[in-house]
FITOR-421037 format. One record per residue (C-alpha): x, y, z; residue number from 1. Coordinates in steps of 0.25 Angstrom, whole numbers. Layout:
x; y; z; k
X; Y; Z; NUM
...
***
This chain:
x; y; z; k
0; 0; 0; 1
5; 13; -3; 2
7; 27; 7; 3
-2; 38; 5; 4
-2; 46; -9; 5
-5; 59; -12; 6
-14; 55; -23; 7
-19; 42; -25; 8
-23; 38; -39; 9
-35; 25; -39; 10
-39; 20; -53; 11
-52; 10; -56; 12
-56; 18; -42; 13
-71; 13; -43; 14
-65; 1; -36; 15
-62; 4; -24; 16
-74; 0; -17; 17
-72; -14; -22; 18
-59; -13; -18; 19
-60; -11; -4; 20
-71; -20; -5; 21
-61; -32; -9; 22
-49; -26; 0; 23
-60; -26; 15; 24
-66; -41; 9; 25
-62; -51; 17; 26
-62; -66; 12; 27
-63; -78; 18; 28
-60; -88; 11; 29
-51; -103; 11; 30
-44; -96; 0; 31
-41; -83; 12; 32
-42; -90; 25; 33
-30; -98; 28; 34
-37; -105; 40; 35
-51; -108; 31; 36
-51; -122; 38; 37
-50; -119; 52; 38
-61; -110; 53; 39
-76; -113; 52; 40
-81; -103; 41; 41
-97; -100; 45; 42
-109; -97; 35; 43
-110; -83; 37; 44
-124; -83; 32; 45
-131; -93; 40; 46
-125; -83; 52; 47
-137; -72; 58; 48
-127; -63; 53; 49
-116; -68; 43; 50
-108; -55; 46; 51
-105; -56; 60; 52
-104; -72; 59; 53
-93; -67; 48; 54
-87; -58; 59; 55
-86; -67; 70; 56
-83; -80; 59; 57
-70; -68; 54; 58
-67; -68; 70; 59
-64; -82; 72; 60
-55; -82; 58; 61
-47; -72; 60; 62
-43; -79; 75; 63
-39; -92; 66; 64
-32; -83; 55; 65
-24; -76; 69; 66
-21; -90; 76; 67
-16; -96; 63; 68
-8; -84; 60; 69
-2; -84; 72; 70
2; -98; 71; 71
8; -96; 58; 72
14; -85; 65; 73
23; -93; 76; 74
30; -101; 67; 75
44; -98; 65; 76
44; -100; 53; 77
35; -100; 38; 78
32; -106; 25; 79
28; -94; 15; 80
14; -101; 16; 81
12; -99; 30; 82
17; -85; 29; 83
6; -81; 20; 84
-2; -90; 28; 85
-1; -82; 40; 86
-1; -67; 32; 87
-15; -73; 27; 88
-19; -76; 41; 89
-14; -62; 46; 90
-23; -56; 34; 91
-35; -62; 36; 92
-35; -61; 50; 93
-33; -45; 48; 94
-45; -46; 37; 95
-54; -51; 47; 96
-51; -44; 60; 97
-53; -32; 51; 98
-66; -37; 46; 99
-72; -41; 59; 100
-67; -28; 68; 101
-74; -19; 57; 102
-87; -27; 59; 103
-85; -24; 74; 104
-82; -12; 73; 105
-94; -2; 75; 106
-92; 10; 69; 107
-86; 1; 56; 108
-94; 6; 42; 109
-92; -7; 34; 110
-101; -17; 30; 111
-98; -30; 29; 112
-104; -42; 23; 113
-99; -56; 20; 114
-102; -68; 8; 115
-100; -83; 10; 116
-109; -89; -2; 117
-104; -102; 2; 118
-108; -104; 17; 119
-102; -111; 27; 120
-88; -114; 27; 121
-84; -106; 12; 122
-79; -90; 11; 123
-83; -79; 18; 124
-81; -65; 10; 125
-81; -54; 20; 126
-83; -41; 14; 127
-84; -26; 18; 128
-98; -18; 10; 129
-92; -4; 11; 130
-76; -6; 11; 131
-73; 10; 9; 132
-67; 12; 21; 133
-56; 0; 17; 134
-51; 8; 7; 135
-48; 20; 17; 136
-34; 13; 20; 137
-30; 7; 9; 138
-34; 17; -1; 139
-38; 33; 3; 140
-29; 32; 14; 141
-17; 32; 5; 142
-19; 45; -2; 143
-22; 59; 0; 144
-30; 61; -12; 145
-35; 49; -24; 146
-37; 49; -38; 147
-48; 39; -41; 148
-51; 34; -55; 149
-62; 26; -61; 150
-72; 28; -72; 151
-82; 23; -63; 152
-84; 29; -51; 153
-99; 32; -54; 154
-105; 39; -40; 155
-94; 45; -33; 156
-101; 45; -20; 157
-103; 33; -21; 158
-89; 29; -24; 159
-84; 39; -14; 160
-94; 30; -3; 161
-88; 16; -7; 162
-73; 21; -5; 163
-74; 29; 6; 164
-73; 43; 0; 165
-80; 56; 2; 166
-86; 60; -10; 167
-84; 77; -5; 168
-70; 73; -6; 169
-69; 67; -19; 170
-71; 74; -32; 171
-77; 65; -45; 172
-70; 67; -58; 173
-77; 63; -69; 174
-69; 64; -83; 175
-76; 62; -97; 176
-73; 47; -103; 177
-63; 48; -115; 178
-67; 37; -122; 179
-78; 41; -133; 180
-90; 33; -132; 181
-91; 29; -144; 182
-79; 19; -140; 183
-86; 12; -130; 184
-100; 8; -134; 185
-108; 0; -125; 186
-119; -10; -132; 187
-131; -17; -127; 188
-130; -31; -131; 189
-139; -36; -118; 190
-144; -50; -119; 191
-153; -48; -106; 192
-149; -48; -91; 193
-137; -56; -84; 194
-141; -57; -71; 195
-141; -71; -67; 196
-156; -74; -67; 197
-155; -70; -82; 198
-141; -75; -84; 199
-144; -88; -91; 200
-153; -84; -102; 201
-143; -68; -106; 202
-129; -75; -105; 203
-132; -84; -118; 204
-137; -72; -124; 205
-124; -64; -120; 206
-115; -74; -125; 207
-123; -75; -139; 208
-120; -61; -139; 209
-105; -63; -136; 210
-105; -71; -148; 211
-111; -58; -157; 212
-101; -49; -151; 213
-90; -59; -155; 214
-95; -59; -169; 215
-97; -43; -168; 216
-81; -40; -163; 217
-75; -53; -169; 218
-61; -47; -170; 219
-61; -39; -158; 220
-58; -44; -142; 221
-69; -43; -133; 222
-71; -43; -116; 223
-84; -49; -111; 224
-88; -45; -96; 225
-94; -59; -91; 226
-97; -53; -76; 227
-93; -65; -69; 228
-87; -78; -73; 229
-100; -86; -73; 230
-105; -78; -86; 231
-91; -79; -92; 232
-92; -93; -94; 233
-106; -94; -96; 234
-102; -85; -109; 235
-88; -93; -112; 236
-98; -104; -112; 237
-107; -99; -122; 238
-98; -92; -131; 239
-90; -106; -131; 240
-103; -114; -137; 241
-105; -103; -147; 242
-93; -107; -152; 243
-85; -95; -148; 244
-75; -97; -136; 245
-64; -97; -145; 246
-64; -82; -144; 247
-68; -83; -129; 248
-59; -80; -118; 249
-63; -83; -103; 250
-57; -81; -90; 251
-58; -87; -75; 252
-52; -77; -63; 253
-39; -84; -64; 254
-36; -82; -79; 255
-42; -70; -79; 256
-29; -63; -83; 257
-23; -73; -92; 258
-36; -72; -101; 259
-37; -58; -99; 260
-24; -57; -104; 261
-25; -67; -115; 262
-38; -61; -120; 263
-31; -47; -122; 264
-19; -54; -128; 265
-25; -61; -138; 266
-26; -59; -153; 267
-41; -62; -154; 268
-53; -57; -154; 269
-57; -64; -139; 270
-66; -61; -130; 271
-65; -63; -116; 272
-75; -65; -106; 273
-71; -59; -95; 274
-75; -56; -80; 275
-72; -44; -71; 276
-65; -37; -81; 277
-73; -26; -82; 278
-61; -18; -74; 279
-47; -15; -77; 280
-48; -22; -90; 281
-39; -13; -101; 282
-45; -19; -115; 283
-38; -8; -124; 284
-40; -8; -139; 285
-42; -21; -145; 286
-41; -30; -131; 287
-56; -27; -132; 288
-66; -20; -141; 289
-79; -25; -136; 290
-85; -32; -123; 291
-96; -37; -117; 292
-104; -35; -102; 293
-110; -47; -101; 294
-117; -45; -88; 295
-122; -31; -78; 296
-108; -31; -68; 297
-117; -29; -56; 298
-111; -36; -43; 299
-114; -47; -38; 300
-126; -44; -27; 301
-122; -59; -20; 302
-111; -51; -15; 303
-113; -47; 0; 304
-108; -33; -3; 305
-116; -30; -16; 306
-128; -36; -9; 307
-127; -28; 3; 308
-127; -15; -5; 309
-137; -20; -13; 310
-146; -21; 2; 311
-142; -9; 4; 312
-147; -3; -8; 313
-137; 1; -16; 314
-142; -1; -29; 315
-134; 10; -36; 316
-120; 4; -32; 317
-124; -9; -37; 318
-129; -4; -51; 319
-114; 6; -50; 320
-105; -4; -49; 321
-111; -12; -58; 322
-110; 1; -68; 323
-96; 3; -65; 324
-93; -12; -70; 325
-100; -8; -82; 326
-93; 5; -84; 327
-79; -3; -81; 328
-81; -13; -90; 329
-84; -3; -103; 330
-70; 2; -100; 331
-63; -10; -102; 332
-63; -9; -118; 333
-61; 5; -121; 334
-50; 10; -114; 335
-45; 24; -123; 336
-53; 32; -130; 337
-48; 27; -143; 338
-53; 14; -138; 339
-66; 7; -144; 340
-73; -6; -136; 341
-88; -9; -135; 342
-96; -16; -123; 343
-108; -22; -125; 344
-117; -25; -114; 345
-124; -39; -113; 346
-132; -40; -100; 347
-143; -30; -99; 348
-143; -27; -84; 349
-132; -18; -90; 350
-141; -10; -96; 351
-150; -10; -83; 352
-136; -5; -75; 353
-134; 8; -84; 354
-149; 11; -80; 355
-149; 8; -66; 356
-134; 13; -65; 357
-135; 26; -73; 358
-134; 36; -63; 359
-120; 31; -61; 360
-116; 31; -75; 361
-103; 38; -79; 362
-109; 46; -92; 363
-99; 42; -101; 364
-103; 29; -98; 365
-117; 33; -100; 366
-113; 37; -114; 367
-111; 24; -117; 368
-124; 18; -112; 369
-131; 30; -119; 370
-124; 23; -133; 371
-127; 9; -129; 372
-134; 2; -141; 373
-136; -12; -147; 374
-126; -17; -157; 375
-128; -25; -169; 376
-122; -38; -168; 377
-119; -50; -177; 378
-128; -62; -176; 379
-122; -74; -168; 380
-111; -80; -173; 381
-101; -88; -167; 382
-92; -90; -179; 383
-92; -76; -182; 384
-88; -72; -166; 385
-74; -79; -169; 386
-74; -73; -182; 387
-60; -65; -176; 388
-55; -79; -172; 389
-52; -81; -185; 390
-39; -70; -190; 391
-47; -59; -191; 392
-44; -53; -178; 393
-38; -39; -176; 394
-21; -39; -175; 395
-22; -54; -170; 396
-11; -61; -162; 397
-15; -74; -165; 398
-10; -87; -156; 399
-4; -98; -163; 400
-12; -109; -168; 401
-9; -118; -157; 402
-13; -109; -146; 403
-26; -104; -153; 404
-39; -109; -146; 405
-49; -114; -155; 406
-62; -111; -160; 407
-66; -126; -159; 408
-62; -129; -145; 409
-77; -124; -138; 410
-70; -117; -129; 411
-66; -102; -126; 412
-54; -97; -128; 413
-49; -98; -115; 414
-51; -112; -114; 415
-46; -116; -125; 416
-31; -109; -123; 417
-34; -115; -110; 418
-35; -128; -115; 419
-24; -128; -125; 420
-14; -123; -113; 421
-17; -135; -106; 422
-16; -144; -119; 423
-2; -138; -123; 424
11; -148; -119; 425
16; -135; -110; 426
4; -134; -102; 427
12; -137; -88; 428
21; -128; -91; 429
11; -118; -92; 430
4; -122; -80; 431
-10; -122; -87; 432
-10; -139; -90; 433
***
């Protein structure tokens, strides 16, 4: 951590809140506790009231952390592994003797709520519902005055009120977007709604349309926004019996970066499904020249926090942050103002979003939703979707013959490269076999 500055400079500032968030969260888990086994973990819900079962259940583990630390501690001597044993021990016991003196404490602001969807004997998430006050020593505490950047703090009072600011001591500049809107087109595409109830009958229509889009930008790369892993490979799925997962890239949240990274490397036309990726995704130029939102980015009301806000009424926050996503997303392919991308929209509860989120709507943004129209695509037709496959590319960078997936294998084009590592007489050297 650094010593207090002067002028402290914070870019992609509209996540702080959900940073402070994920720094005061506190998790439980076999994977965090090194003592998991020798402690009874309760079902917080079954309990009259799960928060003070948590407390008094974060009590007893912390005294097993202490007494196993202190063991560790009285040996002469240690194996790496029991060094960071006992520094795990030290942490967590700190984490929860934090967590359980603030819930003590009378005069505390903070609001916590917990989650175990499993029950019994499975992880306990332990989370703070307004963790501004978390950010005072880590962040404002470390300057004397900030420069905070994003092009999506919609309501700055309600910002200042996440982050522990007063508004009467911040000043709002607003500064008119460079990139010409005619760069940046937004289209409606929507196939129907993708809430889960209706999940089943729009995501077949969405991946059909996947299919038209493909045909419609067959030499150029294009991001799909899946929303969550679920829909992801629900559409490789689909777009894989249409014949066209040749030109479908995929990931899981452990090759995330290698198929990133492959994706933007590649001399074809792909497209990548992707998820959370509407953030700090640079898609310059040709990386990308069109993309999909597949699905409204609202969170996830099963979450304790989201849930307790929504309890509370706080409608406008919800519908905010899930404009903000939105917003994010749109910037991820059109990154100068000589830059050119479109983003089509495929769930139409995003349509719904720009109604009920309007008031908070940045009005270059606006400008955009004012041009929203529908596009005329080409009918479906899977042959023509690959019709880039085939040389015709833009500026390919074309793999050898042997390490080019095909288009007869049924399979994306994650799988296949996949599968061909593993079949390949060096796989163990690699570490993929």
């Amino acid at each position: 951590m650094f010593g207090k500055r002067d002028v402290v400079v914070i870019d992609e500032a509209h996540g702080l809140a959900e940073w402070a968030e994920m720094y005061a969260t506190i998790e439980l888990s076999p994977e965090r506790v090194p003592v998991w086994d020798d402690v009874g973990v309760p079902d917080i819900d079954d309990a009259d009231d799960p928060l003070d079962r948590t407390v008094r259940f974060a009590e007893t583990l912390s005294g097993v952390c202490s007494r196993a630390k202190d063991d560790l501690t009285a040996k002469p001597e240690l194996t790496p592994e029991a060094v960071a044993r006992r520094d795990r021990l030290n942490e967590l016991g700190s984490e929860l003797d934090w967590f359980v003196d603030d819930y003590r404490e009378p005069d505390s602001q903070t609001t916590w709520v917990v989650d175990q969807p499993g029950g019994e004997g499975t992880a306990i998430t332990i989370k703070p519902l307004d963790p501004a006050r978390y950010l005072q020593h880590t962040v404002w505490d470390r300057g004397d005055n900030f420069a905070l950047l994003s092009a999506t703090i919609l309501d700055k009072t309600a910002f200042c009120r996440q982050v522990g600011l007063d508004p009467d001591r911040v000043a709002l500049v607003d500064v008119d977007h460079t990139f010409p809107v005619e760069n940046r087109p937004l289209y409606d595409v929507t196939q129907g709604k993708m809430t889960y109830e209706h999940r089943e009958t729009t995501l077949p229509k969405i991946a059909r349309l996947l299919v038209r889009l493909m045909a419609h930008h067959p030499e150029e790369s294009g991001l799909i926004h899946a929303h969550s892993y679920s829909i992801a490979d629900d559409l490789a799925d689909h777009l894989t019996d249409f014949g066209v997962g040749s030109r479908v890239r995929t990931h899981t949240s452990d090759s995330r970066d290698d198929e990133l990274a492959a994706w933007k490397a590649s001399g074809d036309p792909e497209v990548l499904i992707a998820v959370k990726m509407e953030e700090a995704l640079d898609l310059d130029g040709d990386l990308a020249r069109w993309q999909v939102l597949c699905k409204a980015p609202y969170l996830n009301t099963n979450d304790s926090r989201v849930a307790r806000r929504l309890e509370d009424d706080q409608w406008a926050w919800y519908h905010r942050t899930a404009l903000r996503t939105v917003i994010q997303a749109c910037g991820r392919v059109v990154r100068s103002p000589d830059d050119h991308a479109a983003t089509y929209l495929a769930d139409s509860s995003l349509l719904d979003l720009f109604d009920r989120a309007a008031a908070d709507m940045p009005s270059w943004f606006q400008e955009q939703v004012d041009r929203l129209s529908k596009p005329t695509l080409p009918d479906f037709d899977p042959e023509a979707a690959l019709a880039g496959l085939d040389g015709t590319a833009t500026a390919p960078r074309r793999r050898s013959a042997q390490s080019s997936p095909t288009q007869s294998t049924g399979q994306t084009r994650t799988d296949a490269e996949a599968e061909q590592r593993d079949d390949h007489p060096l796989s163990d050297v690699w570490g993929d076999g």
